[in-house]
FIVO-449637 format. One record per residue: residue in three letters; y, z, x of N, C-alpha, C, CB in turn. Coordinates in steps of 0.2 Angstrom, whole numbers, padded with zeros to 4 digits, always signed. Glycine has a CB too. Layout:
% residues N
ALAYZXYZXYZXYZX...
END
This chain:
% residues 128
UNK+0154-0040-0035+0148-0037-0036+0146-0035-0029+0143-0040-0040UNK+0146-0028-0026+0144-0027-0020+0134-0025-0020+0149-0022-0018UNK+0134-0026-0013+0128-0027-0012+0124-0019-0010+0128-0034-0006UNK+0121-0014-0013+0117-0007-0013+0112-0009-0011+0117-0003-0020UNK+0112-0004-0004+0105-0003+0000+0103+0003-0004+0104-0003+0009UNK+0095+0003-0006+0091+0009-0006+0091+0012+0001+0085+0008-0008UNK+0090+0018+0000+0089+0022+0005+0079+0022+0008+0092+0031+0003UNK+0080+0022+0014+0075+0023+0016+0070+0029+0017+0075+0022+0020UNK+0064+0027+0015+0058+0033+0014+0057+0036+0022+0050+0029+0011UNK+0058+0043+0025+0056+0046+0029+0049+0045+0028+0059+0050+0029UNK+0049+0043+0036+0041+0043+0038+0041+0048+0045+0039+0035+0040UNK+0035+0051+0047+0033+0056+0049+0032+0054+0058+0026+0058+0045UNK+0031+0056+0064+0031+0053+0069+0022+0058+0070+0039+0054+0074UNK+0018+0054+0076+0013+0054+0078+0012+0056+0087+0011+0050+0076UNK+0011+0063+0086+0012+0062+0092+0005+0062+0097+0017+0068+0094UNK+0004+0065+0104-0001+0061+0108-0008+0063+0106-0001+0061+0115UNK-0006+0069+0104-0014+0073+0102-0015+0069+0092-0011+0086+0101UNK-0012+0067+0092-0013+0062+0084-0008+0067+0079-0024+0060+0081UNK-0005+0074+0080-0003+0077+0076+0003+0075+0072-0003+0082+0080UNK+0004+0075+0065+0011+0072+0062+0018+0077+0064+0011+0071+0053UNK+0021+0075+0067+0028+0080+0067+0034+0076+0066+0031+0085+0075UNK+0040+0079+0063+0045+0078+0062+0048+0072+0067+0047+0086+0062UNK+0052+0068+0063+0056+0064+0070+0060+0060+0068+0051+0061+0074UNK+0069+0061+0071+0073+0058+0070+0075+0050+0069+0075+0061+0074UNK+0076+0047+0061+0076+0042+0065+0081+0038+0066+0072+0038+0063UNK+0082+0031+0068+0087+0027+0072+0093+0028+0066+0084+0017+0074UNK+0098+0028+0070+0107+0028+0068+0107+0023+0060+0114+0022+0076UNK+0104+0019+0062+0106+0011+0057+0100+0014+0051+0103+0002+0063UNK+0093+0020+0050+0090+0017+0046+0094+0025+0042+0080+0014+0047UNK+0097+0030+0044+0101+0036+0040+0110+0031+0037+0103+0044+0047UNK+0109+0026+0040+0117+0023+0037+0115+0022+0031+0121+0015+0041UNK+0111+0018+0032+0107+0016+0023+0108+0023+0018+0097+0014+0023UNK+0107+0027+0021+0103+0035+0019+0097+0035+0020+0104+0038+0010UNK+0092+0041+0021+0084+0043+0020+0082+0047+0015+0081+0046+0026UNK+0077+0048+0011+0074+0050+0008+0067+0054+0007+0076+0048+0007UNK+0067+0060+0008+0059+0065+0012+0055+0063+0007+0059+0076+0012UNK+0050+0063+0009+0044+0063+0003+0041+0070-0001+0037+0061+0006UNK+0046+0073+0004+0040+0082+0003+0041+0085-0004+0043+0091+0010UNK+0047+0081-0007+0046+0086-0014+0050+0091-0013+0039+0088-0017UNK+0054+0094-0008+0058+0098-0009+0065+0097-0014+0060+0100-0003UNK+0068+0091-0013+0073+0089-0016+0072+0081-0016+0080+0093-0013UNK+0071+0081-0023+0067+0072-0025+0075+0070-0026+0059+0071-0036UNK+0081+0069-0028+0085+0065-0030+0089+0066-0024+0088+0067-0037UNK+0088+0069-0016+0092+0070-0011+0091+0066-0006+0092+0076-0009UNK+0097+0062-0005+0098+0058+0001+0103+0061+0009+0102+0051-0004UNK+0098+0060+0011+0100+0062+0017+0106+0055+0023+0093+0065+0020UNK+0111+0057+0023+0117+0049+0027+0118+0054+0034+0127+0046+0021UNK+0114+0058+0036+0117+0060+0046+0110+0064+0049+0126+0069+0047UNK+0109+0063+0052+0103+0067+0058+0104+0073+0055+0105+0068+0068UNK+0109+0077+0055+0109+0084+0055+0108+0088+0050+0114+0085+0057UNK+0111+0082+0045+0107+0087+0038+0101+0084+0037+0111+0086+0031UNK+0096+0080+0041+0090+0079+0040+0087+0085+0044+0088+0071+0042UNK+0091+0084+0051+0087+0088+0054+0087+0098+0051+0089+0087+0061UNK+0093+0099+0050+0092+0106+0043+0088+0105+0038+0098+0107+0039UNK+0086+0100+0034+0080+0100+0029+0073+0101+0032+0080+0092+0025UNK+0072+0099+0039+0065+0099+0040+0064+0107+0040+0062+0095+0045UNK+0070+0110+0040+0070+0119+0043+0066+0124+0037+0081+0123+0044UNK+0069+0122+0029+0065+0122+0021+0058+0123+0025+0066+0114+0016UNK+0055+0127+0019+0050+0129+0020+0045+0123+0015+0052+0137+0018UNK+0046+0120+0012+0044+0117+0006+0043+0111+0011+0048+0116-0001UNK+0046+0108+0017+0045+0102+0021+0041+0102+0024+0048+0100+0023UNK+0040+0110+0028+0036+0113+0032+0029+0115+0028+0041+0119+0036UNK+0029+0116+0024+0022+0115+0020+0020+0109+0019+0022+0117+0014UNK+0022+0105+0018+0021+0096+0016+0020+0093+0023+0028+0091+0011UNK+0022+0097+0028+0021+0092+0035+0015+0098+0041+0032+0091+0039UNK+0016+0102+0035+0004+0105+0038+0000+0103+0033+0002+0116+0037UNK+0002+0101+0027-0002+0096+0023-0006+0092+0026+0002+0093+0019UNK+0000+0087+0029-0003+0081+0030-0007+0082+0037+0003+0075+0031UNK-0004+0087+0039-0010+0088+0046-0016+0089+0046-0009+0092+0050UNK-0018+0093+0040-0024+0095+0037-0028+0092+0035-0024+0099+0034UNK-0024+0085+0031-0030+0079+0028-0030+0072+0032-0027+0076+0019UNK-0027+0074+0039-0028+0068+0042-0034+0063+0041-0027+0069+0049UNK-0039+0065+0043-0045+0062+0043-0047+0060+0034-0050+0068+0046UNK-0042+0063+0030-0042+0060+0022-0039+0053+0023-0038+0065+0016UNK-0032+0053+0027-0029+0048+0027-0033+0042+0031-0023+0050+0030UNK-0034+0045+0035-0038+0039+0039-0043+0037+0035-0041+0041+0045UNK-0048+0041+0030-0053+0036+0029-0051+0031+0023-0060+0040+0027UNK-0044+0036+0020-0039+0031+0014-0037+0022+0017-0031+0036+0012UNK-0033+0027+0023-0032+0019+0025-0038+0012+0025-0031+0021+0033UNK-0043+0017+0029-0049+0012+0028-0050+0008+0023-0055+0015+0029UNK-0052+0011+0017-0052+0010+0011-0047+0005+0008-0051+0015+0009UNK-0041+0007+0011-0036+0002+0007-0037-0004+0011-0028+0004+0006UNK-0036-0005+0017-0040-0012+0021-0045-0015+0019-0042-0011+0028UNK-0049-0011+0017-0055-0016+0016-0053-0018+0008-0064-0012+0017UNK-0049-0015+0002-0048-0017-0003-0041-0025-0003-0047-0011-0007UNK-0034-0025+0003-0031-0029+0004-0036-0036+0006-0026-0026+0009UNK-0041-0034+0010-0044-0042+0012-0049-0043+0005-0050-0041+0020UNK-0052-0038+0004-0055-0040-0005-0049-0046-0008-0054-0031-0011UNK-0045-0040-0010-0040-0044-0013-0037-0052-0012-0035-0039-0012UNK-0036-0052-0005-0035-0058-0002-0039-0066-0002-0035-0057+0003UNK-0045-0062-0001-0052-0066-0003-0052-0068-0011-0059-0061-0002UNK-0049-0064-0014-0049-0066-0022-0045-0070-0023-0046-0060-0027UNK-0039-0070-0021-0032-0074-0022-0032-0082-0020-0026-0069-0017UNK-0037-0082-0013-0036-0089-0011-0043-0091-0015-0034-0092-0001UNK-0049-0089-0018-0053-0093-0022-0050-0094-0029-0059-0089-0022UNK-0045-0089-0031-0040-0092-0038-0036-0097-0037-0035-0088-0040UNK-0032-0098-0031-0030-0103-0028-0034-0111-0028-0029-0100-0023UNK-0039-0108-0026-0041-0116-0025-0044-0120-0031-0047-0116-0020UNK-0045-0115-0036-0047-0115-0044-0043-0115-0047-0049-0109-0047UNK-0035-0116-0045-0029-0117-0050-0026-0125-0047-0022-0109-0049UNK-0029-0127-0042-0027-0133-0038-0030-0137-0042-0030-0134-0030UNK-0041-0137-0042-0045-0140-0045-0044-0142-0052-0050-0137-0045UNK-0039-0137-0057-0039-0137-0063-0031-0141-0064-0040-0128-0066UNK-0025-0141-0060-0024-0144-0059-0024-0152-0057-0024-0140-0059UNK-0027-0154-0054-0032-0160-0053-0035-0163-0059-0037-0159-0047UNK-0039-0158-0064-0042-0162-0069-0038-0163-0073-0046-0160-0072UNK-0031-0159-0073-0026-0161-0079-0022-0166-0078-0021-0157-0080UNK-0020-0168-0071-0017-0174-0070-0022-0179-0072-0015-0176-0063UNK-0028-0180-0068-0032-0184-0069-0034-0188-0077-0036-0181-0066UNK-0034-0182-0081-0034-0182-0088-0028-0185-0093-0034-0174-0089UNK-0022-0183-0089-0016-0187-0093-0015-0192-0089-0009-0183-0094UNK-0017-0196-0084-0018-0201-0085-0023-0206-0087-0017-0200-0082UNK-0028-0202-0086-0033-0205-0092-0031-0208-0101-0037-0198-0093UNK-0027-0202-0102-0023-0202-0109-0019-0207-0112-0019-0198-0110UNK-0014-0208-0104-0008-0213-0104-0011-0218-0104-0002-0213-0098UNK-0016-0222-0101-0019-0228-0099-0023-0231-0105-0024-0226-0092UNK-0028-0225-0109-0031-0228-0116-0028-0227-0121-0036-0225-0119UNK-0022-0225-0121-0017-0225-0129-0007-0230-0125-0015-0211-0135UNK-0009-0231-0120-0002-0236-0116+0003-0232-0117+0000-0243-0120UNK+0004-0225-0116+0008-0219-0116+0015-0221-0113+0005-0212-0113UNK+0018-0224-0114+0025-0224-0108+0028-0219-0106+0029-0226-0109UNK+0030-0216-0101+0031-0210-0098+0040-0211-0097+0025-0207-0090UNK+0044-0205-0100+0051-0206-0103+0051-0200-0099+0052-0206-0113UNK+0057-0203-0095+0061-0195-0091+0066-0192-0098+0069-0198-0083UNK+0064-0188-0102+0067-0183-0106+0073-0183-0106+0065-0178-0104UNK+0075-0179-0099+0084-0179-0099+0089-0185-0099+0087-0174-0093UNK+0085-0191-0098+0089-0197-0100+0090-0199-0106+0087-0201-0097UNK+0086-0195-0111+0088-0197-0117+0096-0196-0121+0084-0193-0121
END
């Protein structure tokens, strides 16, 4: 059984003015193959620079990549948004945590309780 990388999601480069453009990436992440987001060709994997870099020439990529330029400031306040819901989230997770410890603790606590007033002898199972 051999081992299938997915291909990687093409990501957009930033350049100094904060603009998104186009940008080649490393030898090793087109070996996997890449794959555009723009919706020009959804089932098309791109495996060399060159035919990536011909795809960005499409008129459909070049629309999807003035797109993103034009909602930057949408992105950024999304981003925001999704930061402040990740630590939400985080905050959620270790108070469940500590609520599945506690609940935890009363069950042990509890079956021992059980074992001790009815003299339960506790049987390793798979040695039956």
């Amino acid at each position: 059984m051999a081992l299938s990388l997915e291909p990687e999601l093409y990501q957009v480069a930033v350049d100094e003015n904060g603009t998104y453009i186009n940008n080649i990436p490393s030898l090793n992440t087109i070996k996997n193959g890449i794959r555009c987001p723009c919706g020009s060709r959804k089932n098309q994997i791109f495996k060399t620079s060159s035919g990536l870099t011909k795809h960005f020439d499409c008129e459909k990529h070049k629309s999807w990549l003035k797109s993103l330029n034009l909602e930057r400031v949408n992105h950024y306040n999304e981003l925001i948004k999704s930061k402040e819901i990740v630590k939400q989230q985080q905050k959620q997770i270790k108070e469940l945590k500590l609520e599945l410890q506690e609940k935890d603790k009363i069950i042990i606590n509890q079956a021992k309780e059980i074992n001790i007033k009815y003299n339960v002898q506790s049987t390793n199972l798979l040695e039956l």
